[in-house]
N, C-alpha and C positions, 0 to 999 in steps of 0.2 A: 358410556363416556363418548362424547364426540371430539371427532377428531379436526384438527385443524391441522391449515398448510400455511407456512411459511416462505415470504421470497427468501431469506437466506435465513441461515443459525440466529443471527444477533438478532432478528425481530423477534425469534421467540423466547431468548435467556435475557436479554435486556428490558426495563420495567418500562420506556417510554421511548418511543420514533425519535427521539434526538440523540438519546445514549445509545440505540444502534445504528444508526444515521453513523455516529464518530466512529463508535468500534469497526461499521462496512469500511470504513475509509481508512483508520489504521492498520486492518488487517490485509487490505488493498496493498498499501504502500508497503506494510514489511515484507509482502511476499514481493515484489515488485523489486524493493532494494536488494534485497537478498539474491536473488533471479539475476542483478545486475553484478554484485560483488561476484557468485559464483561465475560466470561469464569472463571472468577480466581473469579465474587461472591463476591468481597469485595468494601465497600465504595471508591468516586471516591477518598477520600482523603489519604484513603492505596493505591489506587491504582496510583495516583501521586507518590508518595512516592516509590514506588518499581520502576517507572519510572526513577525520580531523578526529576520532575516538579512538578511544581505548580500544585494546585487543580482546577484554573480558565483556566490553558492553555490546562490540559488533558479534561478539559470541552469541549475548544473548538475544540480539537480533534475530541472528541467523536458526535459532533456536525456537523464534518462535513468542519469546516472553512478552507477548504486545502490552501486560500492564507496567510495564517498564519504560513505556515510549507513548510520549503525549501525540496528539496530530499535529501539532507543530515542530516537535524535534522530527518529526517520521518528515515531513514538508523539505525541513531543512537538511537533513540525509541525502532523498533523493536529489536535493539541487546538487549538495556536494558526489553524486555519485551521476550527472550528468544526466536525469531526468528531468521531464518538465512533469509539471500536475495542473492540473486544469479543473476547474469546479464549477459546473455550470448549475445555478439558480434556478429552481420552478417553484409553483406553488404547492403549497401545503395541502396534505389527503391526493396528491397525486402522487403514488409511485409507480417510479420508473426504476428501468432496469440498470446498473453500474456495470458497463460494457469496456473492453480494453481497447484503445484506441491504438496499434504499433504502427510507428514510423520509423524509416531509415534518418541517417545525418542528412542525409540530402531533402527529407521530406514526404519522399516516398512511403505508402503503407505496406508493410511486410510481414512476416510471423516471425519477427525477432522480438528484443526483450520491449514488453510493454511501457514505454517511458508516457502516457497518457491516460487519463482518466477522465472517462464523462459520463458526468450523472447522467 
């Protein structure tokens, strides 16, 4: 049997480059949200709350449940939890690596919580 190498999980349990193209980018962003809720220190039930969800669905956030959250509720998560997401366009049969982009408020790059992504 030969063996093959994958750049991450999702290119090799997903059937086609687009559906793990989405899952790299869901599972980006919930680790990313999450990473930013735990940061801010406060019960999961404030931390819903400054979300705009439920107490049971930032549970399953936090949990990890990514087929519970499309790439555009995860998009609109991180706005409401004070990240930006950024998606930069190349061509096709090129992969590139999905590297974290961290900036301060001020702009600054740092190794605080990743509020950037680029392809």
């Amino acid at each position: 049997m030969k063996r093959q190498r994958f750049e991450n999980v999702w290119d090799a349990l997903e059937d086609t480059p687009a559906e793990a193209a989405n899952m790299t980018l869901r599972s980006r962003l919930l680790i990313a949200i999450g990473e930013r809720v735990k940061s801010w220190n406060v019960t999961q039930a404030e931390a819903a709350r400054r979300l705009g969800i439920t107490q049971p669905r930032l549970n399953d956030l936090l949990r990890g449940k990514i087929v519970n959250f499309s790439l555009d509720t995860l998009i609109n998560l991180a706005a409401q939890a004070g990240l930006r997401v950024r998606v930069d366009i190349g061509r096709a049969g090129r992969r590139r690596r999905v590297t974290p982009i961290r900036r301060s408020h001020s702009g600054a790059t740092h190794s605080g919580t990743p509020i950037e992504w680029k392809l």
